[in-house]
N, C-alpha and C positions, 0 to 999 in steps of 0.2 A: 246633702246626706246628713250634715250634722241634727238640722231641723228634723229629720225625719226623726231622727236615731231619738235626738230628746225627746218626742214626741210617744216615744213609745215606752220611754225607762220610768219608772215608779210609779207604776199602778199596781203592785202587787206588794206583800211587805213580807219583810223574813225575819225571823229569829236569827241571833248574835250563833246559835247551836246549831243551827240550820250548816254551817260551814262548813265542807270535806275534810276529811282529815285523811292526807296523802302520806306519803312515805319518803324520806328524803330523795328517793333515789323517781319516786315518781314527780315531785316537785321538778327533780333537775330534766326530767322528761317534758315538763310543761316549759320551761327556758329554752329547751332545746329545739322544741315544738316550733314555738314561737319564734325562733329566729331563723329557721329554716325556714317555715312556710310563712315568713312575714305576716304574723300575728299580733294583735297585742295579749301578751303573755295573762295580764289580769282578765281579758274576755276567756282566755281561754282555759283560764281554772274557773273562771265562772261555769262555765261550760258542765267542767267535771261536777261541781256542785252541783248543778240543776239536774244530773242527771243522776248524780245519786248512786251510781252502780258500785262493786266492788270487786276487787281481784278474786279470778280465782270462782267467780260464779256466776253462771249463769240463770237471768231472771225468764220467769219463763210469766206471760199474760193470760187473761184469760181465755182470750180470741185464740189463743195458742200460739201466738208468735214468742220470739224468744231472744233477749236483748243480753249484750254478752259484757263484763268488764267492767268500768271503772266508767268508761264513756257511752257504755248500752248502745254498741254498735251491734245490729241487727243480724241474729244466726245466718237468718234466711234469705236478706235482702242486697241489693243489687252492690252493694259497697265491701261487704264480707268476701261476694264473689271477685271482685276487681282486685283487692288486696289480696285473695291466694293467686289468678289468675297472672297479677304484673310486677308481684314481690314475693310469691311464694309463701306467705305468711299465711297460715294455718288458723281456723277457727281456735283452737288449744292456746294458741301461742297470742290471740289477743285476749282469751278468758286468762290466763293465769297468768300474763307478765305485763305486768300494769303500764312501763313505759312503751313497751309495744304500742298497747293500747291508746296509750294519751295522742303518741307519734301518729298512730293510724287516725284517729278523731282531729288532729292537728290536717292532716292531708286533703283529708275530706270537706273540712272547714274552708280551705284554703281554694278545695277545687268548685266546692259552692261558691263560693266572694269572686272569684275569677267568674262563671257564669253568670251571676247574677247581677254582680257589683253594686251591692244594697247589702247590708248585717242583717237585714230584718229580714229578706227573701234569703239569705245563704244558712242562715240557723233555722227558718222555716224548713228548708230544702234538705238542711241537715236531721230534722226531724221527724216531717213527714214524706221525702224524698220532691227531688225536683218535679214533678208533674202535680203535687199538690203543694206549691209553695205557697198557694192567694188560702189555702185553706184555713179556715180559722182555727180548729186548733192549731195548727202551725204558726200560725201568725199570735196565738195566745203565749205558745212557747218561747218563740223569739223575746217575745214580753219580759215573759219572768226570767230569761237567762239573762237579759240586760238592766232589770232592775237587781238581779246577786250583783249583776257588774258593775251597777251604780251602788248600791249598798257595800261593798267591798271595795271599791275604792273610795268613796266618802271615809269609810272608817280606817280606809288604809290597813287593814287586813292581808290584803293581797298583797303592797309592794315588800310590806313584812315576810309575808312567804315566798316570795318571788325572787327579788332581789339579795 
């Protein structure tokens, strides 16, 4: 897997500003993340990076779909429903409380790698859901979320926030 993983990191390049900027209490949400669902903590602030989202808002697409949080976990789609469905946690309650949110993206992450046991197929899957994991975008996004991750631990950004 190592092979593969390298094979996929730095093809894409980011700016030093490109980097999230969390809140300490959502930081401690990615550590917390990370050692519950047996994570590496720096993938999984990459994560938050690449997707950009922010508390408190929901983004809405042009296709009309509608991506919630910190982690642009999906209004409409099958992971929003399991999360009110098995923990009772509320579409509200991942848009405006950002550790929620990291914790619910941390789960899902975890329940990808469990099925697929490949980083490249669990962040695809976490993307564009498990039945299109071989899809290219997906397989593009797995890309850029493991070069933040190689970009971010090269420059040691992450253990800085993390740790």
């Amino acid at each position: 897997m190592l092979i593969r993983l390298l094979s996929f990191i730095g093809l894409f390049g980011l700016s030093q500003g490109s980097y999230a900027s969390l809140t300490e209490q959502e930081l401690e949400a990615v550590r917390d993340a990370s050692s519950v669902f047996n994570l590496d903590a720096c993938l999984l602030y990459a994560l938050q990076v690449g997707e950009g989202g922010t508390t408190g808002v929901d983004k809405v697409h042009n296709n009309g779909s509608i991506d919630t949080g910190i982690s642009q976990i999906n209004k409409g789609g099958v992971w929003m429903r399991l999360l009110k469905e098995k923990f009772g946690i509320s579409h509200e309650s991942i848009r405006d409380n950002g550790p929620i949110n990291i914790l619910s993206s941390g789960y899902i992450l975890r329940t990808e790698l469990n099925r697929t046991h490949d980083i490249v197929l669990a962040l695809s899957s976490y993307h564009r859901g498990f039945g299109k994991r071989y899809s290219k975008s997906g397989l593009q996004y797995s890309n850029r979320i493991l070069n933040i991750y190689k970009n971010i631990s090269v420059k040691r950004i992450c253990k800085s926030l993390i740790t």
